[in-house]
N, C-alpha and C positions, 0 to 999 in steps of 0.2 A: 607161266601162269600157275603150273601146280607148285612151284617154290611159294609164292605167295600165300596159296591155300593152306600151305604145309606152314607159313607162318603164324598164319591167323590163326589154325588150330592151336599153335603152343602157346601164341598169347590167349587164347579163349581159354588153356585148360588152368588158367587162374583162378577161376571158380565160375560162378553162377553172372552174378554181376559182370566181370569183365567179358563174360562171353556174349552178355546180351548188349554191351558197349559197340562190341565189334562187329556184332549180326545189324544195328543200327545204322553203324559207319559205311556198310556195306550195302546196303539199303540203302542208303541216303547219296553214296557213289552211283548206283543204277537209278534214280529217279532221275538222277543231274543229266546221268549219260540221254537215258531215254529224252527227258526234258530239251535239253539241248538238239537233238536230232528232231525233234517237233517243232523247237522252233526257227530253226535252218532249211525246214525241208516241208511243213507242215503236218509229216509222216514220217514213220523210216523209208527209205527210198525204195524201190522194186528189185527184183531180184532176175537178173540177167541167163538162163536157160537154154541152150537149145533155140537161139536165137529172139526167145520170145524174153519179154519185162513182165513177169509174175506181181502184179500189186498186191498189198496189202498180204504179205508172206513176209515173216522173220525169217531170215535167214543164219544160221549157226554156224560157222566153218568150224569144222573137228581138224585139228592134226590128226600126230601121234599118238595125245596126251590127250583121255577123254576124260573130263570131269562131271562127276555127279553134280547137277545144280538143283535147287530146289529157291522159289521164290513163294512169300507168303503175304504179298499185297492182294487188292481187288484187283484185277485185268480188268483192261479197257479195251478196244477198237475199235480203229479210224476206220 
């Protein structure tokens, strides 16, 4: 994942325009993702704990490699 990030930065450091191409594409890739998981499941699914299903929790798995994220849509929840 951070190769990726580390790609998208060198293409973004193209100027202005190509960075806001890429901030779109990337955006447009987590709507589909999120999109997709809403309509497979109605929700994202629960999150499994200490034997209990936590609903309506995002769940993140960190490795290693923790990435700075930052999204700038409206939030929603189900």
């Amino acid at each position: 994942m951070p190769a990726v990030w580390r790609a998208l930065a060198e293409i973004a450091a193209g100027g202005t325009v190509t960075a806001g191409r890429v901030t779109a594409a990337v955006n447009a890739a987590r709507r589909g993702a999120w999109a997709g998981i809403a309509v497979r499941r109605g929700a994202p699914p629960g999150v499994r704990v200490a034997d209990q299903l936590l609903e309506s929790v995002t769940f993140i798995r960190l490795d290693a490699s923790v990435v700075t994220c930052h999204s700038r849509g409206s939030a929603t929840t189900h």
